[in-house]
N, CA, C and O atoms as CSV, one atom per row, in Angstrom:
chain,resi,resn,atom,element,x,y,z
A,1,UNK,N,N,33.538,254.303,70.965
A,1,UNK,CA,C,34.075,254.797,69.719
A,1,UNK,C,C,33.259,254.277,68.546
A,1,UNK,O,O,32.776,255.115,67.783
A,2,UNK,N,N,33.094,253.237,68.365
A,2,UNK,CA,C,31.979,252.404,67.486
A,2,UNK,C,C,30.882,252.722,67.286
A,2,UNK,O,O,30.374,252.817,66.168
A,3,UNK,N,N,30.028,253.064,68.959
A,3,UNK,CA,C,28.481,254.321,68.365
A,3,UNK,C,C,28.769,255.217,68.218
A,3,UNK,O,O,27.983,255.713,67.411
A,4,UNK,N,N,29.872,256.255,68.639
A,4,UNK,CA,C,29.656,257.546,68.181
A,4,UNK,C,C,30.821,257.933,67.049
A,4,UNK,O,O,31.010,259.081,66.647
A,5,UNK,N,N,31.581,256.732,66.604
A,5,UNK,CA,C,32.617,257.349,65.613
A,5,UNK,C,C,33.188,258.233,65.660
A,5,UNK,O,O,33.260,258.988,64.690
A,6,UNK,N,N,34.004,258.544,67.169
A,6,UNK,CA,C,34.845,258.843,67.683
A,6,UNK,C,C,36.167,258.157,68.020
A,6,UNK,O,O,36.198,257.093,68.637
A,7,UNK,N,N,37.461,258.918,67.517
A,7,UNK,CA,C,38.967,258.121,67.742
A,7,UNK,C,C,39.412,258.973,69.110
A,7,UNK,O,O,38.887,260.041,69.425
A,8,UNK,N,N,40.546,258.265,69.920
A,8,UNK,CA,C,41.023,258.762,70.223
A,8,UNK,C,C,42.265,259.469,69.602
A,8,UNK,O,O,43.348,259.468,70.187
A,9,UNK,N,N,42.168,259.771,68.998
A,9,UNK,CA,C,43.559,259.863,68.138
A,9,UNK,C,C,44.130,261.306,67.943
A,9,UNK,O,O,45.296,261.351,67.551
A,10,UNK,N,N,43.578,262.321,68.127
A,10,UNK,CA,C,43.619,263.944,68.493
A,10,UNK,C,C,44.459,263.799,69.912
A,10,UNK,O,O,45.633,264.161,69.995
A,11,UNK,N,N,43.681,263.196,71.078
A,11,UNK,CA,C,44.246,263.330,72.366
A,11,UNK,C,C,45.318,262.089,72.201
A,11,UNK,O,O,45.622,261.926,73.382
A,12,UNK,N,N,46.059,261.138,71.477
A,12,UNK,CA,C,47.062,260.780,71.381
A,12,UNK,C,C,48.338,261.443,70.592
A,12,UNK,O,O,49.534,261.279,70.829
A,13,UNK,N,N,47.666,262.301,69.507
A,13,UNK,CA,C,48.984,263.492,68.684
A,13,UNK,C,C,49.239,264.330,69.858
A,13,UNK,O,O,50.373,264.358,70.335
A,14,UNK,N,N,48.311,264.995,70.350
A,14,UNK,CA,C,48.506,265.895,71.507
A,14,UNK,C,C,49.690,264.939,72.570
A,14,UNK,O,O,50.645,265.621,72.942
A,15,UNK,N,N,49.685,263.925,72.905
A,15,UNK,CA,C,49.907,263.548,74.260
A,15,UNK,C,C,51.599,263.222,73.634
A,15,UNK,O,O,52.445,263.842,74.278
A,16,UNK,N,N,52.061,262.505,72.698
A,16,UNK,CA,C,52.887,262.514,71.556
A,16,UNK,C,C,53.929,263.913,71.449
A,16,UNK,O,O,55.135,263.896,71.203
A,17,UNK,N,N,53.269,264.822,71.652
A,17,UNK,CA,C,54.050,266.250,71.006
A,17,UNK,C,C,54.643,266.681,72.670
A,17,UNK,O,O,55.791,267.073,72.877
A,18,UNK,N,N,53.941,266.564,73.386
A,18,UNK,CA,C,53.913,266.377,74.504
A,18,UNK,C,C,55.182,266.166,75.757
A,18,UNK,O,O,55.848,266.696,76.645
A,19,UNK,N,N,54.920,265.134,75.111
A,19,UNK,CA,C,56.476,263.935,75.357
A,19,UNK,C,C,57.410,264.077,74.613
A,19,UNK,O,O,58.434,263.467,74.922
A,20,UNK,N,N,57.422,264.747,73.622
A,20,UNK,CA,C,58.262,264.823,72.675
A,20,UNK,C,C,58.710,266.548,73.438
A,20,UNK,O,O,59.847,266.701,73.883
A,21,UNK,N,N,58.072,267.267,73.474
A,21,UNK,CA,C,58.854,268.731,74.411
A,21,UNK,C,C,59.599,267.526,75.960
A,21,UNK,O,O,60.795,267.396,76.221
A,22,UNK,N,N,58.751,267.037,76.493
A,22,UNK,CA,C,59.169,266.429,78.158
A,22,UNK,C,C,60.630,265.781,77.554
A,22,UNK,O,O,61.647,266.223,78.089
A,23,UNK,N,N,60.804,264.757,76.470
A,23,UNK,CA,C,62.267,264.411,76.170
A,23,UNK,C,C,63.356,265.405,75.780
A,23,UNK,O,O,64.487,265.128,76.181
A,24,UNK,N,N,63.197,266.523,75.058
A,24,UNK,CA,C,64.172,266.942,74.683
A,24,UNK,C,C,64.381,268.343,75.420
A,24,UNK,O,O,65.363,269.011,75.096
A,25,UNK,N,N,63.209,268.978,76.725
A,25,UNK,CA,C,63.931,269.241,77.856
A,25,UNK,C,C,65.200,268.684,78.877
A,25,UNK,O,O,66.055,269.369,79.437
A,26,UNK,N,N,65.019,267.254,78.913
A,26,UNK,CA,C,66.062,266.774,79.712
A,26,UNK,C,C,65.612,267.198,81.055
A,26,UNK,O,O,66.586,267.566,81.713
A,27,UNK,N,N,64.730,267.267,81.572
A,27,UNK,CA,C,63.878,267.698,83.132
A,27,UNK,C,C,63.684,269.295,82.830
A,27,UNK,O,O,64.092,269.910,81.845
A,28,UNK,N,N,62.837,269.869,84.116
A,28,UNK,CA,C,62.854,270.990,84.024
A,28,UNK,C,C,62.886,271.419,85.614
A,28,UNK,O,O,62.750,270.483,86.402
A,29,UNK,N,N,63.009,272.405,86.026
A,29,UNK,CA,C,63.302,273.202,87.396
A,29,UNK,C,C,62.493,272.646,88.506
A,29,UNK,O,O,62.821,272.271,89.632
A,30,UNK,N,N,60.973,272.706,87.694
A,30,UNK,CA,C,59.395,272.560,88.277
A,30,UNK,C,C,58.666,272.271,87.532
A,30,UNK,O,O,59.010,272.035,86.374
A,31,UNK,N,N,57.045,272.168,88.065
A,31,UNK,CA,C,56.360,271.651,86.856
A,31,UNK,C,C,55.571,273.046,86.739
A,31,UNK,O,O,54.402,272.755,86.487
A,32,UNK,N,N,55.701,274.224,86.804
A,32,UNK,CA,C,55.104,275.157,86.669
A,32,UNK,C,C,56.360,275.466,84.961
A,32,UNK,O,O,55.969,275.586,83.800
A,33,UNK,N,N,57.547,275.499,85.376
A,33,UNK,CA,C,58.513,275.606,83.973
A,33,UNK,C,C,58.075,275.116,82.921
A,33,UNK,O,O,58.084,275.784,81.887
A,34,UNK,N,N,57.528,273.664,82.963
A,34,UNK,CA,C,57.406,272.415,82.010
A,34,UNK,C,C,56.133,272.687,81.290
A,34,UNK,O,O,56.090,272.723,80.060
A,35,UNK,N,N,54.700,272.953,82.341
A,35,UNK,CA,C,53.741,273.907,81.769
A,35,UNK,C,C,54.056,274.886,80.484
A,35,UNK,O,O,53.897,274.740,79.272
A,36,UNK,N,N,54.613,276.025,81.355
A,36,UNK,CA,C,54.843,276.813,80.271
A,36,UNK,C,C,55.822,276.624,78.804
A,36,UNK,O,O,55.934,277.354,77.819
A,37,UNK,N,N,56.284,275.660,79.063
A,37,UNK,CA,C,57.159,275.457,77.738
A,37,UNK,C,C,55.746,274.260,76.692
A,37,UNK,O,O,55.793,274.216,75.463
A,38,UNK,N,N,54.994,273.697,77.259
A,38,UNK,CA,C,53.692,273.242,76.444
A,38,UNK,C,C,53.186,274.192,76.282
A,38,UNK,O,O,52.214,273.829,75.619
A,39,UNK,N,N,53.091,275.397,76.416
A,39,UNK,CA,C,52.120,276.533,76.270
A,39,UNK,C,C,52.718,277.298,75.255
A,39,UNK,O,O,52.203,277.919,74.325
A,40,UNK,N,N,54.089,277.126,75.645
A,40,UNK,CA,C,54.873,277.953,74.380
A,40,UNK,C,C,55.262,276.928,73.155
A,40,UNK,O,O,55.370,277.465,72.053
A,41,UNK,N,N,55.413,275.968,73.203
A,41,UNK,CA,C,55.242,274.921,72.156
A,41,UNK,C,C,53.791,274.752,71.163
A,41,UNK,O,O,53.576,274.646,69.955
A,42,UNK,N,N,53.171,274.784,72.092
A,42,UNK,CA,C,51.530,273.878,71.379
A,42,UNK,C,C,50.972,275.789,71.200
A,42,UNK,O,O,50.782,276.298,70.095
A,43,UNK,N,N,50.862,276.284,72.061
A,43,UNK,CA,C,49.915,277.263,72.066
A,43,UNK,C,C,49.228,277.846,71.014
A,43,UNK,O,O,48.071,278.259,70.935
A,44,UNK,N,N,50.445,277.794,69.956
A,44,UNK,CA,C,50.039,278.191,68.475
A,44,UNK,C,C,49.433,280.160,68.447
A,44,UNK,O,O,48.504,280.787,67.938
A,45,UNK,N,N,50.756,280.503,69.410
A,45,UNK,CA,C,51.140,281.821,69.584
A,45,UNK,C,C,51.675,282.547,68.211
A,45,UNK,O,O,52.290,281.830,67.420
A,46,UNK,N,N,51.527,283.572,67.970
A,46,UNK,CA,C,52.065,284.441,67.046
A,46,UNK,C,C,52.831,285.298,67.773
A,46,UNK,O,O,52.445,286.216,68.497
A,47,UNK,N,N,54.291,284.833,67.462
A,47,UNK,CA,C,55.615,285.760,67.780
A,47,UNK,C,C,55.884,286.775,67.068
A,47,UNK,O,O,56.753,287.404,67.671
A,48,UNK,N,N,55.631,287.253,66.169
A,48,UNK,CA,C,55.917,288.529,65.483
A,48,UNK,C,C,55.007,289.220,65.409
A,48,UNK,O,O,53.990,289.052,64.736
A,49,UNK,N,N,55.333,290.242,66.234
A,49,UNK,CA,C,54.324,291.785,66.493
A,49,UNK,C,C,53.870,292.363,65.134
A,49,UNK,O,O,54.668,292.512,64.209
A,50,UNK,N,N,52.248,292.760,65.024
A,50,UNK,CA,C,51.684,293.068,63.894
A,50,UNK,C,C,52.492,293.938,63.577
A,50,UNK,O,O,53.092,293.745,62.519
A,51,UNK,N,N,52.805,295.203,64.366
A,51,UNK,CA,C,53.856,296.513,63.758
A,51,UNK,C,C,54.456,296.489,65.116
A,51,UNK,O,O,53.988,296.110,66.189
A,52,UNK,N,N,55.856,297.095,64.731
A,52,UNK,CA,C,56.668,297.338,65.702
A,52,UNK,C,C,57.050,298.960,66.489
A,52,UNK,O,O,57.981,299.276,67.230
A,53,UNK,N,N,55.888,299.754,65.951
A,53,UNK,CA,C,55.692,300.818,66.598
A,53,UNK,C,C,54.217,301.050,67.429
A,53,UNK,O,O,53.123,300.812,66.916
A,54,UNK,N,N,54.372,301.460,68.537
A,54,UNK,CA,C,53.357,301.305,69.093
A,54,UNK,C,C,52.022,302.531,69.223
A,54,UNK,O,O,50.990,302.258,69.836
């Protein structure tokens, strides 16, 4: 970190938000469930359809 002035500190917010979905699941089914709820958390998805006619 010192030669290249690099933090870990990106992959600790990440790991943080993380744990923070894993606690306030309360478990999940599988870990294929738990996946997708980080994917739908972090993903930084856009839920509202540009137009709603297709």
């Amino acid at each position: 970190a010192i030669v290249h002035g690099v933090t870990n500190g990106p992959s600790e917010s990440l790991n943080a938000k993380i744990q923070k979905i894993k606690a306030r699941a309360c478990g999940f089914r599988n870990k294929r469930r738990f996946i997708n709820a980080i994917y739908f958390h972090l993903g930084g998805l856009d839920l509202m359809p540009a137009s709603i006619r297709a």
